[in-house]
N, CA, C and O atoms as a CHARMM CRD file, in Angstrom:
* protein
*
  216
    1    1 UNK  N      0.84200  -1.20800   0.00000 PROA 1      0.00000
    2    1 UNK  CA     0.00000   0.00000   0.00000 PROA 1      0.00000
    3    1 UNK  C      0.87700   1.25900   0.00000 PROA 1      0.00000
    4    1 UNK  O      0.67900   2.38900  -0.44800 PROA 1      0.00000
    5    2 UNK  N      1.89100   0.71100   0.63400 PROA 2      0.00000
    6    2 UNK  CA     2.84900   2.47700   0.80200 PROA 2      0.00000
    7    2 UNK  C      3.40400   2.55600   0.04200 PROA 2      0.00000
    8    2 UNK  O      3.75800   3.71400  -0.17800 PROA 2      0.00000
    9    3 UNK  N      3.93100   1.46500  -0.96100 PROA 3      0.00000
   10    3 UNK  CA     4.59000   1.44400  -2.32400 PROA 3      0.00000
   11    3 UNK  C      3.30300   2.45600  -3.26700 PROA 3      0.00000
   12    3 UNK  O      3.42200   3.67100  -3.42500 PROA 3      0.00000
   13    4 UNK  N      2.29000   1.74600  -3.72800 PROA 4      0.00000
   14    4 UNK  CA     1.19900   2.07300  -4.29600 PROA 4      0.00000
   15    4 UNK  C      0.68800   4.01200  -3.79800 PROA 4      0.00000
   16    4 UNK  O     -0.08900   4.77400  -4.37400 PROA 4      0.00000
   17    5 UNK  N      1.23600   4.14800  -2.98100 PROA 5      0.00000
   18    5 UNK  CA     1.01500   5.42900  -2.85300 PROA 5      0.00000
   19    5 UNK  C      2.11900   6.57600  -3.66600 PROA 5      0.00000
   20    5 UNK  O      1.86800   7.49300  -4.44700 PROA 5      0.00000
   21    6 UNK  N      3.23200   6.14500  -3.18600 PROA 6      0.00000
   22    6 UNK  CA     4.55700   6.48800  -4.03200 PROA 6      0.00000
   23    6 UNK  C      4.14200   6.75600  -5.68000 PROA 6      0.00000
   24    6 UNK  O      4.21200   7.92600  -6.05500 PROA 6      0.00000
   25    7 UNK  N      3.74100   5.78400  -6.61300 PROA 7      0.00000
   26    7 UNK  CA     3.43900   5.51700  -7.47100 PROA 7      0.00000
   27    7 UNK  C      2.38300   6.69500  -8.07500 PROA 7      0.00000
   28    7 UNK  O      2.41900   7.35100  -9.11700 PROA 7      0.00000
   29    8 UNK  N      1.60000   6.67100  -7.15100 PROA 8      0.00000
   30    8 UNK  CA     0.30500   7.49600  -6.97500 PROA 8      0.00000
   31    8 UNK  C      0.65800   8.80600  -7.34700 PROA 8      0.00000
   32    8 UNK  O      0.32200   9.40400  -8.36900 PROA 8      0.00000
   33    9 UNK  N      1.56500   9.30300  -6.16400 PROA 9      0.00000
   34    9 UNK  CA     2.31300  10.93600  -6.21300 PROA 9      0.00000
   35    9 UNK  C      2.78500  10.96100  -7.06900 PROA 9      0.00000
   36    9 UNK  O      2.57500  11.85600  -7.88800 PROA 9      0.00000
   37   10 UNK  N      3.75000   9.85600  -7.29200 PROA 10     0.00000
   38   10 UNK  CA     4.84900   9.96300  -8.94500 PROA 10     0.00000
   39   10 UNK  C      4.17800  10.31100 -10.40600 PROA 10     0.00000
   40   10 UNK  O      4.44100  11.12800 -11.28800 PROA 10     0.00000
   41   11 UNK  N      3.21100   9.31600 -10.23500 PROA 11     0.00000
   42   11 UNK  CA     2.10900   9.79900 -11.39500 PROA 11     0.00000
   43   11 UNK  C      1.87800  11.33000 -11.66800 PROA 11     0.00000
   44   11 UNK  O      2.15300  12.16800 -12.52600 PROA 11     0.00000
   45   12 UNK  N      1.18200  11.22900 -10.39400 PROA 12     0.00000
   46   12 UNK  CA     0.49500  12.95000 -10.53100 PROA 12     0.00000
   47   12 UNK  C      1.62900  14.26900 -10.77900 PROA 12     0.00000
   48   12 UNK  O      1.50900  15.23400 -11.53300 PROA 12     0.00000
   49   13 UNK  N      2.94900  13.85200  -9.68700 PROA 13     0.00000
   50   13 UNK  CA     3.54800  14.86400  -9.79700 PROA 13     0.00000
   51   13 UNK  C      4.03600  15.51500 -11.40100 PROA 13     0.00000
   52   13 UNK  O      3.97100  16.72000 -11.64000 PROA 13     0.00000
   53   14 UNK  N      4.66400  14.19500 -12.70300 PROA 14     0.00000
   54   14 UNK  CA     4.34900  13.78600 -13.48400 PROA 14     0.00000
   55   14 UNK  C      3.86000  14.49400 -14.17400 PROA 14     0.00000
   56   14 UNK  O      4.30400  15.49400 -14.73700 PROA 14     0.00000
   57   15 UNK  N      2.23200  13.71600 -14.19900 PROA 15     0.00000
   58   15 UNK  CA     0.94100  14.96500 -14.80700 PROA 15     0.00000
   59   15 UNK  C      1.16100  16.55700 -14.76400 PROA 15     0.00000
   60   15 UNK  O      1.26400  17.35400 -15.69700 PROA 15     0.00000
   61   16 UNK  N      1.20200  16.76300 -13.32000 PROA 16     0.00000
   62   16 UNK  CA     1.16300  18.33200 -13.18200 PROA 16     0.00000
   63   16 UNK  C      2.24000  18.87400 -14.47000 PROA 16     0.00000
   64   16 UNK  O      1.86100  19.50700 -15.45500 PROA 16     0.00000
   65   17 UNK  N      3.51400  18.49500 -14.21300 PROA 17     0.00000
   66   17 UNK  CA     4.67100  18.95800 -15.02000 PROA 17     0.00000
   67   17 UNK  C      4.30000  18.81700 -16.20800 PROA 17     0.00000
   68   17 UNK  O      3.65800  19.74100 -16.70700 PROA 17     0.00000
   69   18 UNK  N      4.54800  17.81800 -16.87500 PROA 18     0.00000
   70   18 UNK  CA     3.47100  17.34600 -18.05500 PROA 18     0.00000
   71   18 UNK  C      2.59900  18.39100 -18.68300 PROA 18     0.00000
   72   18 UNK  O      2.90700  18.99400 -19.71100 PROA 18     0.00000
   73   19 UNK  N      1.18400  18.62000 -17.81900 PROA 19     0.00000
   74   19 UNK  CA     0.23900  19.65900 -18.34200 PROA 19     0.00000
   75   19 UNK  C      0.86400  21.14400 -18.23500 PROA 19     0.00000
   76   19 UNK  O      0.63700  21.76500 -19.27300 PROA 19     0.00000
   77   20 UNK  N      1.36600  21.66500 -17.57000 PROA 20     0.00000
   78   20 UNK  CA     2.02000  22.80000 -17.10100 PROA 20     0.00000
   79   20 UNK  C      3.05000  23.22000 -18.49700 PROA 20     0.00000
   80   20 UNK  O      2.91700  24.27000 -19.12500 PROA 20     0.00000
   81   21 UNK  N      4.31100  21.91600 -18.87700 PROA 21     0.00000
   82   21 UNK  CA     5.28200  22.17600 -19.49500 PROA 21     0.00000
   83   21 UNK  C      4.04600  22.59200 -21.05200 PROA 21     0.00000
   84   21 UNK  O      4.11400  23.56700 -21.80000 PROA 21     0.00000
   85   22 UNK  N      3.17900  21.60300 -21.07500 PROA 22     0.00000
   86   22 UNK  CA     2.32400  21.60700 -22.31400 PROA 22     0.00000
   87   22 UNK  C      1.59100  22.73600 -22.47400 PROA 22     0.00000
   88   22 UNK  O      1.84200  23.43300 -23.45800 PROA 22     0.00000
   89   23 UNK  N      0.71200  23.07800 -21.69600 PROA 23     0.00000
   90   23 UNK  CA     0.06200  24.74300 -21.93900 PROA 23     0.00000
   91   23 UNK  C      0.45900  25.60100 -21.92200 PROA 23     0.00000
   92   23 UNK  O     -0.12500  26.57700 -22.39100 PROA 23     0.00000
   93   24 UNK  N      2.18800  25.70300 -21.12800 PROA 24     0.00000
   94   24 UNK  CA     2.69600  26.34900 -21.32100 PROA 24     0.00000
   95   24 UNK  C      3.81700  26.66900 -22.90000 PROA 24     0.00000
   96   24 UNK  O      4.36600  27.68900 -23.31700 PROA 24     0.00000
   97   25 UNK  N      3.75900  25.10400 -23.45500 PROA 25     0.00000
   98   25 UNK  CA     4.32900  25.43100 -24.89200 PROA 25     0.00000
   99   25 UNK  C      3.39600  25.88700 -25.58600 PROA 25     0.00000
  100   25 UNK  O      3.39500  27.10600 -25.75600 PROA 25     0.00000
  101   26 UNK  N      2.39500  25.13600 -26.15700 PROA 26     0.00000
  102   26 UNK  CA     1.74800  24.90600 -26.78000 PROA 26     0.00000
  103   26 UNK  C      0.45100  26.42700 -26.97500 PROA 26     0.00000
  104   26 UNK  O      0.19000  27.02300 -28.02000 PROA 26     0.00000
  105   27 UNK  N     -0.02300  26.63300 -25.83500 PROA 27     0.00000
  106   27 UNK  CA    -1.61300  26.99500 -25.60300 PROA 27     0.00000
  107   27 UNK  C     -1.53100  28.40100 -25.49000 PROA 27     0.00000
  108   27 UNK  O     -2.07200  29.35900 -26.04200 PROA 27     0.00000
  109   28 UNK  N     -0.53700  28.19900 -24.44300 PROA 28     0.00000
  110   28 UNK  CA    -0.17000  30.19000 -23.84300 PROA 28     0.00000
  111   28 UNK  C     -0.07800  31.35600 -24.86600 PROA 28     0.00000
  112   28 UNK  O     -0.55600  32.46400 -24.62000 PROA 28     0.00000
  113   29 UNK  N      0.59300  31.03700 -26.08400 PROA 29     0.00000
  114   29 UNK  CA     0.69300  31.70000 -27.27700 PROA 29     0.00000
  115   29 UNK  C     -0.83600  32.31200 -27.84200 PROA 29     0.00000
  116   29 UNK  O     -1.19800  33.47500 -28.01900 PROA 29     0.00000
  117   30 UNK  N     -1.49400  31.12100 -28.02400 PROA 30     0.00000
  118   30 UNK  CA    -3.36200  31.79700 -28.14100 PROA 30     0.00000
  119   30 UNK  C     -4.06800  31.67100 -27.48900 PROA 30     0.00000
  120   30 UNK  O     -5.02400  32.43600 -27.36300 PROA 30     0.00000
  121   31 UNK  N     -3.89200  30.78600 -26.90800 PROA 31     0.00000
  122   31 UNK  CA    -5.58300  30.81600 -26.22900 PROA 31     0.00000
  123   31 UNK  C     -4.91600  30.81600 -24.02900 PROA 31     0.00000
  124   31 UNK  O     -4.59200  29.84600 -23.34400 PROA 31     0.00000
  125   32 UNK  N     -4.96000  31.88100 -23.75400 PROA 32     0.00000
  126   32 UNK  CA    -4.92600  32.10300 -22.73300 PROA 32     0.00000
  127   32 UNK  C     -5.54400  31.27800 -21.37200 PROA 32     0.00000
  128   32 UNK  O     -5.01800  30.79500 -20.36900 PROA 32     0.00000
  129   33 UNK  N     -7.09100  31.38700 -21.93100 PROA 33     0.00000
  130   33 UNK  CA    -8.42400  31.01900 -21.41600 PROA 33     0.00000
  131   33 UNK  C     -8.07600  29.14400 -21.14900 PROA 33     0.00000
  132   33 UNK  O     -8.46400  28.54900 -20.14400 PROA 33     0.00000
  133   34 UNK  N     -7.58700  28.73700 -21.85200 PROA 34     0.00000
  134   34 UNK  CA    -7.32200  27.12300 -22.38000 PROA 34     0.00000
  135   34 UNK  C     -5.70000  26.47100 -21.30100 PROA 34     0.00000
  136   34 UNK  O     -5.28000  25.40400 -20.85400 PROA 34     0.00000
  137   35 UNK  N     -5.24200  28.10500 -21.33800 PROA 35     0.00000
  138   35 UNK  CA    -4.08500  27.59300 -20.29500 PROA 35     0.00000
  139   35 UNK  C     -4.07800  27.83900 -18.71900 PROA 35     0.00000
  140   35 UNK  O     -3.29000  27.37600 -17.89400 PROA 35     0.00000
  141   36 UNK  N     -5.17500  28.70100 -18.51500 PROA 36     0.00000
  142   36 UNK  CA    -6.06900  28.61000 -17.04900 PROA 36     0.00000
  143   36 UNK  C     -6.31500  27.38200 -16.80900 PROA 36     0.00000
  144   36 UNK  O     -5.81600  26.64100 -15.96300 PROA 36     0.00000
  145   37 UNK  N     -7.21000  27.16000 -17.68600 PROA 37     0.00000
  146   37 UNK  CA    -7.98700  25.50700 -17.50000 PROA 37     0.00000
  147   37 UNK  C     -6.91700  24.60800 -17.08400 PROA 37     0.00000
  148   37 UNK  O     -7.12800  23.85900 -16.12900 PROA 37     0.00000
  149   38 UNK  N     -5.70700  24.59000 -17.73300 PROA 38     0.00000
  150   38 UNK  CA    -4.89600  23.54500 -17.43100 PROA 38     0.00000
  151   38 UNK  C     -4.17000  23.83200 -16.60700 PROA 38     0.00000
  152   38 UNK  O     -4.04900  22.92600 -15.78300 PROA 38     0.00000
  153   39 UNK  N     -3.53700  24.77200 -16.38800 PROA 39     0.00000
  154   39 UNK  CA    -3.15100  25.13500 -14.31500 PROA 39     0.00000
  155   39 UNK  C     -4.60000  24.65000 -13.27100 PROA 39     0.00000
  156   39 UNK  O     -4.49300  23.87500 -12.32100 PROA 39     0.00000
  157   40 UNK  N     -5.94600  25.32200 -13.72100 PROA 40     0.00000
  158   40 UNK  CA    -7.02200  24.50000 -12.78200 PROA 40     0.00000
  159   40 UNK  C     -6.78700  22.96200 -12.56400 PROA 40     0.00000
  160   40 UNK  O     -6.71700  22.26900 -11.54900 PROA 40     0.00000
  161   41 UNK  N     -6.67900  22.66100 -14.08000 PROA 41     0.00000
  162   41 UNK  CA    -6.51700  20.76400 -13.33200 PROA 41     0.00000
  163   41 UNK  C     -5.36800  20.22400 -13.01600 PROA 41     0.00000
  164   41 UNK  O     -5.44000  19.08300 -12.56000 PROA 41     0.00000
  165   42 UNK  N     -4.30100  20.70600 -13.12200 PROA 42     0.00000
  166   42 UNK  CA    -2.95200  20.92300 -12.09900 PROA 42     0.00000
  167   42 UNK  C     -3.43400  20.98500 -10.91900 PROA 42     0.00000
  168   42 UNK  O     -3.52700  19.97200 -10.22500 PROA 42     0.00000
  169   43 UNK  N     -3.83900  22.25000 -10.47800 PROA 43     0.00000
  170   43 UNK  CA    -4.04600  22.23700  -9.04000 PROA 43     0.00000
  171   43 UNK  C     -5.13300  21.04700  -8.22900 PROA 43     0.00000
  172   43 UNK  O     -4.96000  20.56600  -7.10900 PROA 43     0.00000
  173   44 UNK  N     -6.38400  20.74200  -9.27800 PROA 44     0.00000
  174   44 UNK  CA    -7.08000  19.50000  -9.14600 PROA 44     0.00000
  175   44 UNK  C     -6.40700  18.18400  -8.64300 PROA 44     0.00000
  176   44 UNK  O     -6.92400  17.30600  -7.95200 PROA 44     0.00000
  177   45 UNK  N     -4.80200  18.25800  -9.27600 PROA 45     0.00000
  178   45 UNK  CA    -4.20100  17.01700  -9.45600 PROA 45     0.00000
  179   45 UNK  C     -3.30700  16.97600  -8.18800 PROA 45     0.00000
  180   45 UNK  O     -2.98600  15.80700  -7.97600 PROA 45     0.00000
  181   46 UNK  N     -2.89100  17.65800  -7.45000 PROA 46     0.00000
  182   46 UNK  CA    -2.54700  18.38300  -6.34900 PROA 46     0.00000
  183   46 UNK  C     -3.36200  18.27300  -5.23000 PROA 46     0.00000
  184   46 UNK  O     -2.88600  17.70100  -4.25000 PROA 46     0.00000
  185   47 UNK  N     -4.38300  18.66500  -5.18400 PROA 47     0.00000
  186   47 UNK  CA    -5.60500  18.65600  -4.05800 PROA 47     0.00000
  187   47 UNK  C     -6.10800  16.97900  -3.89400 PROA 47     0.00000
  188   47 UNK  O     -6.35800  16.60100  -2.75000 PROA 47     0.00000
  189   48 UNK  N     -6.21700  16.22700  -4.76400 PROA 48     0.00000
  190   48 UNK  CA    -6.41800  14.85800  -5.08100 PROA 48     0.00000
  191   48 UNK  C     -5.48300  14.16100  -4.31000 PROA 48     0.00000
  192   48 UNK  O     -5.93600  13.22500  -3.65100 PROA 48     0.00000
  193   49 UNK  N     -4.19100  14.41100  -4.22900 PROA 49     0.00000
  194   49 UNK  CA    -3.08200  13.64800  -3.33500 PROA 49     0.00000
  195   49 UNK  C     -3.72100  13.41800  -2.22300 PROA 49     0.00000
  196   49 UNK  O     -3.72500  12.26700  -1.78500 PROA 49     0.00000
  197   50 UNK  N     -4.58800  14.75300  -1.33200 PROA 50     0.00000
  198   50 UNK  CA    -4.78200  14.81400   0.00600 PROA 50     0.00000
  199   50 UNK  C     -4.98200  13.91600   0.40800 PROA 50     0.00000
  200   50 UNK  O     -4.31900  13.59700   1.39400 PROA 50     0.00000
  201   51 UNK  N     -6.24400  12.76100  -0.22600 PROA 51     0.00000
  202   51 UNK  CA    -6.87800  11.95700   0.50700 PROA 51     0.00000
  203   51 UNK  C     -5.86700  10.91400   0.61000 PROA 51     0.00000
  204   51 UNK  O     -5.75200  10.21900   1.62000 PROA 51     0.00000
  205   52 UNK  N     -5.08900  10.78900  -0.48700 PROA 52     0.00000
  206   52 UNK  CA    -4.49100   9.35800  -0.37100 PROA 52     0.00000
  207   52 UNK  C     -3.37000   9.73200   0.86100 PROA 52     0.00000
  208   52 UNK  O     -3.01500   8.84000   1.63200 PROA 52     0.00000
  209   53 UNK  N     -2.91600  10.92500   0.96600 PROA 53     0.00000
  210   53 UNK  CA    -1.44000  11.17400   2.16000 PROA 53     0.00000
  211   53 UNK  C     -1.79200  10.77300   3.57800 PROA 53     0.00000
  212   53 UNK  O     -1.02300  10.32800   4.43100 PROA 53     0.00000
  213   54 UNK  N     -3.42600  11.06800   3.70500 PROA 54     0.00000
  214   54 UNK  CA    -3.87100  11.32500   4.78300 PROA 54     0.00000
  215   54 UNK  C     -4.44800   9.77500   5.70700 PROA 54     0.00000
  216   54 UNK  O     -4.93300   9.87200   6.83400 PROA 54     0.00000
């Protein structure tokens, strides 16, 4: 289970970077509105850890 949690964070941490490095190449240039959204589900992906740390 404590392995499986590791995994968990690794994933997400991952994701965050992932979406972040991406809207920030990609999106930021036009569509502003589109690279909010994807910092929102960053931070989604972030807040989601809680339950499993806890």
């Amino acid at each position: 289970m404590e392995a499986l949690k590791w995994i968990v964070t690794a994933w997400n941490v991952f994701m965050v970077i992932f979406i972040l490095w991406f809207s920030r190449g990609l999106i930021w240039k036009r569509n502003k509105a589109a690279t909010v959204g994807f910092g929102v589900m960053a931070i989604m992906y972030i807040l989601a850890l809680a339950p499993i740390w806890r």
